[in-house]
N, C-alpha and C positions, 0 to 999 in steps of 0.2 A: 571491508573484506574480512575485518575480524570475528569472531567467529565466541559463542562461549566455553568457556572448559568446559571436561568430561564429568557430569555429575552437577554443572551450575543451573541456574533458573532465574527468569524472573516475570515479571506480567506486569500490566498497567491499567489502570481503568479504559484504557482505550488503547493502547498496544497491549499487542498478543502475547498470547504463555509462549516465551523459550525456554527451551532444555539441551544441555549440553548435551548428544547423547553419548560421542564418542568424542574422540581428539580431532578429530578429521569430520566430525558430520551433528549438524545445528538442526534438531526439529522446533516446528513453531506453526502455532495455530489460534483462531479467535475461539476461544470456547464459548462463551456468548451465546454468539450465533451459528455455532455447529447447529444447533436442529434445524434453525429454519434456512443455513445455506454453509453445508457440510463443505470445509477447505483445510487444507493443510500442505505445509511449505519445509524443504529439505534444502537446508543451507550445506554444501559442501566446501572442505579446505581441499585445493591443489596445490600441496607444497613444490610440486616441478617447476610451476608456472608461477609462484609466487602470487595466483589468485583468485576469489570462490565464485563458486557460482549457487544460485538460488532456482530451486525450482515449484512452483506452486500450481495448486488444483483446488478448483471452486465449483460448486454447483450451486447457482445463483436462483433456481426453480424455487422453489418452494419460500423462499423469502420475494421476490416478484411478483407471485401467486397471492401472498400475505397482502401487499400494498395493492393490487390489483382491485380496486373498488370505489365506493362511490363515498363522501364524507369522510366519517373521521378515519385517519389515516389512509387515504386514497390516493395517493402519488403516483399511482398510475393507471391507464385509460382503462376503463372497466369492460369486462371479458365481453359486453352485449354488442359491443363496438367493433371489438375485432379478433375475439376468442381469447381462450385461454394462453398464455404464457406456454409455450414450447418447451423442452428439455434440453438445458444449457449445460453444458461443461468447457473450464476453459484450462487452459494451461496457460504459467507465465515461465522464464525464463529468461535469467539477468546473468549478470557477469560484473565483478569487483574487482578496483584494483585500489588498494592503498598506499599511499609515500608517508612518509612520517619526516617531518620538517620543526626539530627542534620542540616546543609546544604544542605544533599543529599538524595534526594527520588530514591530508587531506586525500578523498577515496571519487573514484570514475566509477561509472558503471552504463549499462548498454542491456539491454532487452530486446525480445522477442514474445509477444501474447498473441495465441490461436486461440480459436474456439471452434466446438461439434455444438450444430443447432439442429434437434429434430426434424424442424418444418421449418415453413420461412418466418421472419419477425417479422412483423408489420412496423414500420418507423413509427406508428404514435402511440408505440410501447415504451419510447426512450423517457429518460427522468431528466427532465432539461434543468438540473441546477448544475451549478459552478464544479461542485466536489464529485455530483455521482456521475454527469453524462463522461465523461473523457474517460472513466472507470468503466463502461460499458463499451466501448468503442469496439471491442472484438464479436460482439453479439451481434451487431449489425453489420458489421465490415468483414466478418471473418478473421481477421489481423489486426495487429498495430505495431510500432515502435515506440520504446521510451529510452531517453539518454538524461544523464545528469550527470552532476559533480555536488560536494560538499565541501565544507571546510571546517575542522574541531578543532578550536583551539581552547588548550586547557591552563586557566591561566592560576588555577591553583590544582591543590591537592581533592580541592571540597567542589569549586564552581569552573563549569569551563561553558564555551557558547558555541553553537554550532548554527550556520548561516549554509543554506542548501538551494541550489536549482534543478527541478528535475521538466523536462518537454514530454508529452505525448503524443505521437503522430499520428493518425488517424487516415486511413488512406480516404481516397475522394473528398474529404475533410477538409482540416488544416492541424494545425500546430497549437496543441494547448500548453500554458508556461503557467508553474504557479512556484514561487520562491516563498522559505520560511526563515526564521532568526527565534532560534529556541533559547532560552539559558534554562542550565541545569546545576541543579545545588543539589549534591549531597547531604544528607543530614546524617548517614553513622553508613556502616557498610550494611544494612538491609533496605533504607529507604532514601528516595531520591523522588525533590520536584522538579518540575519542566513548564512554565513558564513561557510564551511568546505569542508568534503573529505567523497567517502566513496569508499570502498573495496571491491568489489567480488571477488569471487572464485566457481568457480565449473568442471565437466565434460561433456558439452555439444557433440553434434551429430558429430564435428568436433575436438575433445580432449579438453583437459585439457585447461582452459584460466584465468587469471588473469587480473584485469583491476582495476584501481583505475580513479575514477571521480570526479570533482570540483563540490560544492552543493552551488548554493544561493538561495536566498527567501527574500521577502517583505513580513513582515504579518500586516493587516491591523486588531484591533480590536475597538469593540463598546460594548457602553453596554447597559443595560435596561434604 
């Protein structure tokens, strides 16, 4: 639920640019792939309630359009099959809440993702892997929910480990679970690795699959 100061930043080879913008309000976005699937996310502090909320917009068209073909880089059923890819917009919206426990902050949070679809999807537009389908879940459903918790515990000034569960629900679905175990070592106040694993689980369009994945990161910060 914390949030950056006013004036901070940071980015990662695979997490997004943040920027502090104000005291009270966190922008953040993948610059990457802004052209081919324009998103951007508005993290708010509510000091009443002692906790923020996130609010996000993606437009997933033009990057779907990109994979939508046959060979190389073809991840999804090509337009002769069942047309062109629709115009996607979705919105997400979470809610955080952190306790701070000696070394370890541990932080809740809870969601709500819609989506507006032009026309209808055809179901073998979906990307039946582990990471993308449960990330698509509102383009075909309309909706979903997500809940999780984490736990960071910092057990120096330089390295601390964070161990997280987050679910996805999926209506007429099920329940996707995927858990991660980062470690994070600082190396001065601009640059920081990350290091670990994480774990899925779920019931996709072709059964039951489990997959565990190797997680690294550069995070580069700056400040005011």
């Amino acid at each position: 639920a914390h949030l950056l100061e006013k004036g901070e930043g940071e980015i990662g080879l695979f997490q997004p640019l943040r920027w502090g913008y104000s005291e009270n309000i966190e922008l953040s976005t993948y610059p990457i792939s802004m052209l081919t699937m324009p998103n951007i996310s508005v993290k708010i502090r509510h000091e009443k309630y002692d906790i923020a909320s996130r609010h996000r917009f993606i437009y997933p068209t033009p990057l779907m359009r990109f994979f939508q073909r046959e060979g190389k880089f073809g991840l999804i059923t090509p337009m002769a099959d069942v047309g062109e890819v629709p115009h996607i917009i979705a919105f997400q919206n979470e809610i955080f809440k952190s306790i701070s426990l000696d070394k370890t902050l541990l932080t809740f949070k809870g969601g709500f993702t819609f989506a507006f679809v032009s026309d209808k999807l055809d179901e073998r537009l979906s990307v039946d892997l582990p990471l993308i389908y449960p990330a698509m879940g509102e383009f075909f459903n309309g909706y979903k929910f997500n809940f999780g918790a984490d736990a960071r515990y910092n057990a120096s000034g330089q390295f601390s480990v964070l161990l997280d569960g987050d679910a996805v629900i999926i209506p007429t679905e099920d329940i996707f679970w995927d858990t991660k175990l980062l470690g994070e070592y600082q190396l001065n106040n601009e640059w920081e690795v990350l290091l670990g694993a994480k774990l899925t689980y779920g019931i996709y369009p072709f059964g039951k699959q489990t997959r565990l994945f190797p997680l690294f990161d550069i995070i580069y910060r700056w400040s005011k």
